[in-house]
N, CA, C and O atoms as a GROMACS GRO file, in nm:
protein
  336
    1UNK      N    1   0.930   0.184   3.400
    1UNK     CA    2   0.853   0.297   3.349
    1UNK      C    3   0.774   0.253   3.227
    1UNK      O    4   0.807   0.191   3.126
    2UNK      N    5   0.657   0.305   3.268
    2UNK     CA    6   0.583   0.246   3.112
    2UNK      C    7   0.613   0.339   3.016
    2UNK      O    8   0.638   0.455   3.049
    3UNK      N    9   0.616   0.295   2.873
    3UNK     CA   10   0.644   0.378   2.773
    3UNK      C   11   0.539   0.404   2.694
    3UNK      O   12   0.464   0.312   2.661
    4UNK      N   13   0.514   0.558   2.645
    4UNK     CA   14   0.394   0.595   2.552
    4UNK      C   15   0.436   0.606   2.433
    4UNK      O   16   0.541   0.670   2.424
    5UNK      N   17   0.380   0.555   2.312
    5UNK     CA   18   0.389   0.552   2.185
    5UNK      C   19   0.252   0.646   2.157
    5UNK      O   20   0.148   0.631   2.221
    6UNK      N   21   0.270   0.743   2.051
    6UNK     CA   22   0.164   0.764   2.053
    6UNK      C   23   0.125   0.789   1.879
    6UNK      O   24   0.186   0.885   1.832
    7UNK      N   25   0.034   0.716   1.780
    7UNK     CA   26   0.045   0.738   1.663
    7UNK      C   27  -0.074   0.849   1.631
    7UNK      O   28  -0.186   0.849   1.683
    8UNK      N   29  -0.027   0.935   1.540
    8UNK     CA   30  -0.099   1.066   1.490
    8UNK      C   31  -0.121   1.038   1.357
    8UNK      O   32  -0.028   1.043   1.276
    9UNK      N   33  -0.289   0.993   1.310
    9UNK     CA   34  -0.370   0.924   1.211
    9UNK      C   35  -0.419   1.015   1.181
    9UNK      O   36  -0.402   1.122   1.239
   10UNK      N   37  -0.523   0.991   1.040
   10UNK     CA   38  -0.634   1.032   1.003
   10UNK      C   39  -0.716   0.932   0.894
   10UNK      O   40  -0.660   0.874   0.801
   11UNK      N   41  -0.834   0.925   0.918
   11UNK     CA   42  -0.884   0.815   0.781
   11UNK      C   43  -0.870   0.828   0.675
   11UNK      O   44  -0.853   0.929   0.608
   12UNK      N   45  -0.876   0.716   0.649
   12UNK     CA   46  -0.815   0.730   0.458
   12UNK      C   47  -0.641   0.707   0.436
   12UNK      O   48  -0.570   0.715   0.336
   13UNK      N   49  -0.611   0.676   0.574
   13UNK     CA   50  -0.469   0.717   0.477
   13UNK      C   51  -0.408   0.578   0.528
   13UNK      O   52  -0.410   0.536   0.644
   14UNK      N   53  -0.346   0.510   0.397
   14UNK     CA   54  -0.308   0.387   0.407
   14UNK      C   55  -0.213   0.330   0.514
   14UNK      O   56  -0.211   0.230   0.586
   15UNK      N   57  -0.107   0.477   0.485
   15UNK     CA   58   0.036   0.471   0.574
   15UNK      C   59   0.009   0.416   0.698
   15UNK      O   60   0.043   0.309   0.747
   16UNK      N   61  -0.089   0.554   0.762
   16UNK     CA   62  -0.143   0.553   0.908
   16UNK      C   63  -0.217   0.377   0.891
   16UNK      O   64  -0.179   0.313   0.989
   17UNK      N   65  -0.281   0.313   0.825
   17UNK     CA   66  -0.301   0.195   0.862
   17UNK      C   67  -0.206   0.076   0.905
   17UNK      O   68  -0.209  -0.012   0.990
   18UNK      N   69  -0.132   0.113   0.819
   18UNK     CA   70   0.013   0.001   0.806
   18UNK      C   71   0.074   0.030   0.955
   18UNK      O   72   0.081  -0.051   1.047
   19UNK      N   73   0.109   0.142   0.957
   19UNK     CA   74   0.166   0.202   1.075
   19UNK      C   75   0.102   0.141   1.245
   19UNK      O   76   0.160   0.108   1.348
   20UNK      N   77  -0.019   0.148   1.211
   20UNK     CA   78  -0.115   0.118   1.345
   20UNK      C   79  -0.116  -0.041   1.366
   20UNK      O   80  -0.166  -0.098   1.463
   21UNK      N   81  -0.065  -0.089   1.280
   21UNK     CA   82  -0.090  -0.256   1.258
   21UNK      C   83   0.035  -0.261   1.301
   21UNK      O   84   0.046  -0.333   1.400
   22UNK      N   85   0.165  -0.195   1.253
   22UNK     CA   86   0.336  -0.290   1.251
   22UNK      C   87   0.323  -0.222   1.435
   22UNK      O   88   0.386  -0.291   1.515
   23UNK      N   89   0.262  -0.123   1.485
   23UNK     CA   90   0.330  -0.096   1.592
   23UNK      C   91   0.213  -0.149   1.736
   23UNK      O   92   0.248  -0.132   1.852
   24UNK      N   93   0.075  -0.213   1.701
   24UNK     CA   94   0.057  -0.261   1.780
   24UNK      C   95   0.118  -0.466   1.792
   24UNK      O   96   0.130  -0.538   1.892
   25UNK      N   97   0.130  -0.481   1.712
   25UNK     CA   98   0.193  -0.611   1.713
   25UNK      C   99   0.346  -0.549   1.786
   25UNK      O  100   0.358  -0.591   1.901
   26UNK      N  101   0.442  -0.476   1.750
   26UNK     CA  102   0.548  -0.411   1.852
   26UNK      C  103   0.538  -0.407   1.993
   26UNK      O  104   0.621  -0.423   2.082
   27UNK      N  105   0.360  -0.368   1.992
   27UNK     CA  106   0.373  -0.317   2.140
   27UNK      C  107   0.329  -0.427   2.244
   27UNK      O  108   0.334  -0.401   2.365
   28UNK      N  109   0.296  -0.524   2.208
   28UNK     CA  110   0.319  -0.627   2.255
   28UNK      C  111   0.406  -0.695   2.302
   28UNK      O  112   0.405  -0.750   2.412
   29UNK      N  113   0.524  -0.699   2.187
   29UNK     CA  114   0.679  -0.785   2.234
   29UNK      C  115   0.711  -0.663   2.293
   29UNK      O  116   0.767  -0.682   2.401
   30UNK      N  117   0.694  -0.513   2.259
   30UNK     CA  118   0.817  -0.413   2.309
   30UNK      C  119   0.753  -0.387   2.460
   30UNK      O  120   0.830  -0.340   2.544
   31UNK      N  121   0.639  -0.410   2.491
   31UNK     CA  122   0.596  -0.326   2.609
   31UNK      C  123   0.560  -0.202   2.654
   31UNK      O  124   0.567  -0.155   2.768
   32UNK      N  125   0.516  -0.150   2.540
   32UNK     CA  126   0.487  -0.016   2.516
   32UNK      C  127   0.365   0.013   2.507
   32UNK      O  128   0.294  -0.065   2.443
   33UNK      N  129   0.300   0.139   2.572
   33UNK     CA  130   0.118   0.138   2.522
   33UNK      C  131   0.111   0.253   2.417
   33UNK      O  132   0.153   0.368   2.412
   34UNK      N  133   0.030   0.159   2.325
   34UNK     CA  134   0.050   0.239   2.198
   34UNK      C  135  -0.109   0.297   2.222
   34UNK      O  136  -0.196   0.233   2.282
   35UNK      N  137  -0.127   0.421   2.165
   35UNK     CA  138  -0.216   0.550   2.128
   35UNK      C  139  -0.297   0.562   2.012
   35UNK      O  140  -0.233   0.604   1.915
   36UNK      N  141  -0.391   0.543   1.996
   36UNK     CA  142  -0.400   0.626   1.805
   36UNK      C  143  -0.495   0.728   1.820
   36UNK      O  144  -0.611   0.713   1.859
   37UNK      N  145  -0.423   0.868   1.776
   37UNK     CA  146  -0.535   0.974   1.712
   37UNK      C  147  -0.542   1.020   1.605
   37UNK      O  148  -0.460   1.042   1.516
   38UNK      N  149  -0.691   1.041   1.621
   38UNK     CA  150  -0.728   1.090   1.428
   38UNK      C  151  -0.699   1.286   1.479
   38UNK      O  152  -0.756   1.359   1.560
   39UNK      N  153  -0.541   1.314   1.345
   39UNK     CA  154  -0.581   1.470   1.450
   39UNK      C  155  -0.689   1.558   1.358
   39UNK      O  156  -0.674   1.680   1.352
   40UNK      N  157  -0.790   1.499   1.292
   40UNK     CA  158  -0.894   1.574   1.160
   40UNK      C  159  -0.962   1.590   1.333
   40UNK      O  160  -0.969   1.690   1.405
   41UNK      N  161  -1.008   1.441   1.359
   41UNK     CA  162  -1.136   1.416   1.473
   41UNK      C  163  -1.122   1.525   1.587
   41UNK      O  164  -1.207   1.588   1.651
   42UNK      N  165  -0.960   1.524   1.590
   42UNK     CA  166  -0.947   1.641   1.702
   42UNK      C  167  -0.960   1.768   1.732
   42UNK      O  168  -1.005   1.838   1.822
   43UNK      N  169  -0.878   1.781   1.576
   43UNK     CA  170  -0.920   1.946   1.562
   43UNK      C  171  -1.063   2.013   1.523
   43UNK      O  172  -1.092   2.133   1.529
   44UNK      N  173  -1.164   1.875   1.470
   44UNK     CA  174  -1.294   1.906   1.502
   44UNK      C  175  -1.362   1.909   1.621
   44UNK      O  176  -1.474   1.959   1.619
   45UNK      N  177  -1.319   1.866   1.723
   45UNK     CA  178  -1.352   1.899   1.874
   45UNK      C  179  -1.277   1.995   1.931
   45UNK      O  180  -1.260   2.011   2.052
   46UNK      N  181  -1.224   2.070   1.828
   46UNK     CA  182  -1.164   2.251   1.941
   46UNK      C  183  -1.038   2.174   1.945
   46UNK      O  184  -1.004   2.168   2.064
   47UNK      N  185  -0.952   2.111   1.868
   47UNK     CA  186  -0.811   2.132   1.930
   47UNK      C  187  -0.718   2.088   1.788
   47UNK      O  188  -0.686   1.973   1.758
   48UNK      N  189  -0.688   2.197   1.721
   48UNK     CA  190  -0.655   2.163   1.595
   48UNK      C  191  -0.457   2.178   1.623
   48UNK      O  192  -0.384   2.162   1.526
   49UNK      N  193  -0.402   2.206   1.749
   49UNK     CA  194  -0.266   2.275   1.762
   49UNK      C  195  -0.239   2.092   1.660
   49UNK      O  196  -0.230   2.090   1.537
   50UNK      N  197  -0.230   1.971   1.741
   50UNK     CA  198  -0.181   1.823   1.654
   50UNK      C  199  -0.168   1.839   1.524
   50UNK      O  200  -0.059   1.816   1.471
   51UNK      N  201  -0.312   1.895   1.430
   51UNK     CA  202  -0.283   1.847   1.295
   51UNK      C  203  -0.212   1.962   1.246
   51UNK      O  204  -0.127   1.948   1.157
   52UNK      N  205  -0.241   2.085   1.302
   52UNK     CA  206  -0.139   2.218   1.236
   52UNK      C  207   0.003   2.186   1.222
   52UNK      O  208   0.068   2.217   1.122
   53UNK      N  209   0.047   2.125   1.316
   53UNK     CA  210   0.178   2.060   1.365
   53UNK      C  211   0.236   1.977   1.295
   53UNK      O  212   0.357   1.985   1.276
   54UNK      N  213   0.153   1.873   1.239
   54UNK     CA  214   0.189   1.750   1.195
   54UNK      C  215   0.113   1.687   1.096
   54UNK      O  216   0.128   1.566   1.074
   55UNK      N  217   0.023   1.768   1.026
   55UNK     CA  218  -0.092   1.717   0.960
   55UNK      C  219  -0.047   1.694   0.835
   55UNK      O  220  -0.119   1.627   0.761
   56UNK      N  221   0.112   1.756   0.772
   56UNK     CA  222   0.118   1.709   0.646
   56UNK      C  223   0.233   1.626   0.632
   56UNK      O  224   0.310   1.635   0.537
   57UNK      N  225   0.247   1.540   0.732
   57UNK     CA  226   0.349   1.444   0.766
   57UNK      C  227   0.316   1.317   0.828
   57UNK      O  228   0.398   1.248   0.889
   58UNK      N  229   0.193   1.289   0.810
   58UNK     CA  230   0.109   1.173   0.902
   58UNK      C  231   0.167   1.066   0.795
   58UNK      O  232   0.208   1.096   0.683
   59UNK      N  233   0.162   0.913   0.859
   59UNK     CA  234   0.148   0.936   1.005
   59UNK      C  235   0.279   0.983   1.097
   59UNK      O  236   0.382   1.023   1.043
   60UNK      N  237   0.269   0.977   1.189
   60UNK     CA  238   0.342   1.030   1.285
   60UNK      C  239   0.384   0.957   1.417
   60UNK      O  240   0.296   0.987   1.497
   61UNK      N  241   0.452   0.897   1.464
   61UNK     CA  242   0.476   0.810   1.584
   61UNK      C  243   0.555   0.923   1.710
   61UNK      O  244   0.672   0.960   1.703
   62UNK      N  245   0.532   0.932   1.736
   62UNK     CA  246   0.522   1.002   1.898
   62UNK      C  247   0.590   0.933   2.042
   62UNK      O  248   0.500   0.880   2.107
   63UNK      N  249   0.708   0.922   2.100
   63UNK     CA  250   0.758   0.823   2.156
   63UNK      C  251   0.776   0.933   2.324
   63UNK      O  252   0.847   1.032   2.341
   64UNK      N  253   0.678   0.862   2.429
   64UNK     CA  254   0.667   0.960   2.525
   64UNK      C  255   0.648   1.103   2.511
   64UNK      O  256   0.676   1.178   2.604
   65UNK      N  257   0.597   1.152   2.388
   65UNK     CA  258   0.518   1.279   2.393
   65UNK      C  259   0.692   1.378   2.292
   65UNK      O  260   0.729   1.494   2.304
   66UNK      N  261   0.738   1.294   2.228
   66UNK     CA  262   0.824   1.347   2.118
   66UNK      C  263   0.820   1.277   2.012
   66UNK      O  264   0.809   1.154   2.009
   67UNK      N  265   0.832   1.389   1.873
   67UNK     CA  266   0.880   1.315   1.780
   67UNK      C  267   0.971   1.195   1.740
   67UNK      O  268   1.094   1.190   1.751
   68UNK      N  269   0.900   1.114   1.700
   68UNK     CA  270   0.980   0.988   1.697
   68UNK      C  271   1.030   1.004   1.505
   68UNK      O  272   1.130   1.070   1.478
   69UNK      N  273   0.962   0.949   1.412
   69UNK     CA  274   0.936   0.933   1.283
   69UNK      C  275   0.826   0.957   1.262
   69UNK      O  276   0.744   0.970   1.353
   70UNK      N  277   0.792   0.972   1.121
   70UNK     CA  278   0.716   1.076   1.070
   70UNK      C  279   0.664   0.964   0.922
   70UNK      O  280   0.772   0.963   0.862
   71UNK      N  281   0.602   0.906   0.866
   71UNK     CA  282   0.552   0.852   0.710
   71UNK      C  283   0.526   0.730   0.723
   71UNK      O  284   0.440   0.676   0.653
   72UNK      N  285   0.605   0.654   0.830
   72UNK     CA  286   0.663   0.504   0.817
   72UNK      C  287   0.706   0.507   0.983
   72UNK      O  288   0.715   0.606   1.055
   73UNK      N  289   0.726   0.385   1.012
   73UNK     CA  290   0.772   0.371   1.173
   73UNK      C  291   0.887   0.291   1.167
   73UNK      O  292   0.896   0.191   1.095
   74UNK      N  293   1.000   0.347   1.266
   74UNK     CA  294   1.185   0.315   1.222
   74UNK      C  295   1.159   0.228   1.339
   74UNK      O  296   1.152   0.240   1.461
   75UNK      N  297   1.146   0.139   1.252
   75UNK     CA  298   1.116  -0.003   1.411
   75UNK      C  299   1.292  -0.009   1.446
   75UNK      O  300   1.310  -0.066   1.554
   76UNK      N  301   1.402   0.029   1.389
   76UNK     CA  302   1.505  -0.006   1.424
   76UNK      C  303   1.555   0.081   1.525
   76UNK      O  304   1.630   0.038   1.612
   77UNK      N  305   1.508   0.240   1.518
   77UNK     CA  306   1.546   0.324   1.600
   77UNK      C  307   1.455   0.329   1.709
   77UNK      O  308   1.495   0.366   1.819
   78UNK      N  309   1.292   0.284   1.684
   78UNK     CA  310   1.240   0.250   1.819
   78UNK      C  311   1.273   0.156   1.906
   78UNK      O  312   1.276   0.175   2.027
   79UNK      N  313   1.305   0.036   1.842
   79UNK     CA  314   1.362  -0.075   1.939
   79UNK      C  315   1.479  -0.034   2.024
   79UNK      O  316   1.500  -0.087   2.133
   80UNK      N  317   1.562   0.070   1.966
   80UNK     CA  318   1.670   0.101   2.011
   80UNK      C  319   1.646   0.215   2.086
   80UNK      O  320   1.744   0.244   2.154
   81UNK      N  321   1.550   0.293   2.098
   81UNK     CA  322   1.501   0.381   2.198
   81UNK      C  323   1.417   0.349   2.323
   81UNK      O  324   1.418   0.430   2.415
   82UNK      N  325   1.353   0.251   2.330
   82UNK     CA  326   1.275   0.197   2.400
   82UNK      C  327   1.398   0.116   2.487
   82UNK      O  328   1.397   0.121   2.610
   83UNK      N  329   1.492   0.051   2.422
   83UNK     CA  330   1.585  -0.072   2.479
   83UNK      C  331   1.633   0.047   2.584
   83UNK      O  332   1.615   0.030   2.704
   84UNK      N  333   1.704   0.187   2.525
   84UNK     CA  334   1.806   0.274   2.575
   84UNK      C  335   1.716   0.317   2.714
   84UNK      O  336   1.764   0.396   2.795
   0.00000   0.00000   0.00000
């Protein structure tokens, strides 16, 4: 089964950079296809439910369409979710 990672960004924000960097190098060894959305970009195209949700907790890692972690990415509990 392929696995979706999915990270919830916006520009400017350092975290979300760090974040997008430690987890595509991950998704390489882990086998996972990693995602990135900006949810500003989104909810400016008519779909703001992402950042209402999650907008003051970015970034956000998303593991098959659930909350994974939220500021920072728990490479220890993803490895161990992805393994499980």
């Amino acid at each position: 089964m392929d696995r979706q990672v999915r990270l919830l960004t916006r520009q400017g924000c350092s975290l979300c950079q760090a974040a997008a960097t430690r987890l595509a190098e991950l998704a390489g060894e882990l086998g996972f296809t990693l995602t990135l959305t900006d949810v500003d970009q989104l909810a400016e195209a008519g779909e703001p439910a992402l950042r209402a949700e999650y907008g003051d907790r970015l970034p956000v890692v998303l593991l098959d369409g659930a909350e994974h972690s939220y500021w920072e990415v728990d490479e220890a509990r993803l490895r161990a979710d992805l393994d499980g």
